[in-house]
C-alpha positions in Angstrom: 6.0 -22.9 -18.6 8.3 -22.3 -15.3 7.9 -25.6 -12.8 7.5 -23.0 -9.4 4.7 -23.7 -7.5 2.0 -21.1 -7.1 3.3 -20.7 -3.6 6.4 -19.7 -4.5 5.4 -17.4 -7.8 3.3 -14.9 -5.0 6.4 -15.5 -2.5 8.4 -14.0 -5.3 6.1 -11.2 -6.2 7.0 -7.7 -4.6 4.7 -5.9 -2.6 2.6 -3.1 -4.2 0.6 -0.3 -3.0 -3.1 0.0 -5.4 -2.1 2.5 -7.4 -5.9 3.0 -8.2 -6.0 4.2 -4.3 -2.6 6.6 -4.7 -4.2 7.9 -7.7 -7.9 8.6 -5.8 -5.7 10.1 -3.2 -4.2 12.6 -4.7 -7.5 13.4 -7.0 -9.0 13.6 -3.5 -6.8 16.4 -2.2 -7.2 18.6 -5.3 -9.3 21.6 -4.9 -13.2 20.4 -5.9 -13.2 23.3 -8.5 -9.9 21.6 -10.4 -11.1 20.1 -13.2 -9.5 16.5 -14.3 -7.0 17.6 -17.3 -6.5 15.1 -20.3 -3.4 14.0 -18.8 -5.3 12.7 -15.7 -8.0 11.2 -17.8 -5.2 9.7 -19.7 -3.2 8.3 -16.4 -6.5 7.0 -14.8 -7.4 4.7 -17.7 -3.7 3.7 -17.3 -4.4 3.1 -13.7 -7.6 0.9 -14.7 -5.6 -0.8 -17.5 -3.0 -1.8 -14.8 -5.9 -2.9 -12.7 -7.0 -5.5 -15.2 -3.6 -6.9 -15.7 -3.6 -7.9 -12.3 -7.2 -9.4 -11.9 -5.9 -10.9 -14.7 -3.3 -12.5 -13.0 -5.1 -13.1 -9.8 -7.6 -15.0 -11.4 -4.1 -17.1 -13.8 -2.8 -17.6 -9.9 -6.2 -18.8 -8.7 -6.2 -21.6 -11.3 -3.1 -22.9 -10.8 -3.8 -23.0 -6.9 -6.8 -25.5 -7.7 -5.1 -27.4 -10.1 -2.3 -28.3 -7.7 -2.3 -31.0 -5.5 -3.2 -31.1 -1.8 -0.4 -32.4 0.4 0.2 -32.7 4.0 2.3 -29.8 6.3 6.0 -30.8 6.5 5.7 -29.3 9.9 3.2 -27.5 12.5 3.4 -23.5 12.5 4.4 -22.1 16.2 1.3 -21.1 17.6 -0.7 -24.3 16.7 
């Protein structure tokens, strides 16, 4: 198990769009006659595969927040 705090495990996480929403998108701008193909079948149970990965994690990085210790602000935020 890797010693980074959850802090610093979503700091170093890059920055995703949903790709359930880019993938409603474009089904959105088809014509409403277009039927869904297998291959789009096939990449939206991808899409919803992906989606539970990272609930899955979410809820992983939700743990760890409340099993780590509180502990006071080395310094005040600008603004405060």
């Amino acid at each position: 198990m890797n010693c980074e705090s959850p802090l610093e495990i979503l700091i170093s996480e890059t920055e995703k769009v949903n790709p359930a929403i880019l993938l409603a998108e474009e089904f959105m701008r088809r014509d409403s006659a277009d039927l869904l193909s297998t291959d789009d079948i096939h990449r939206a149970e991808e899409t919803l595969d992906l989606g539970r990965s990272e609930i899955e994690t979410t809820r992983r990085q939700i743990a760890a927040f409340e099993r780590s210790a509180a502990r006071p602000s080395e310094g005040l935020p600008t603004g405060f």
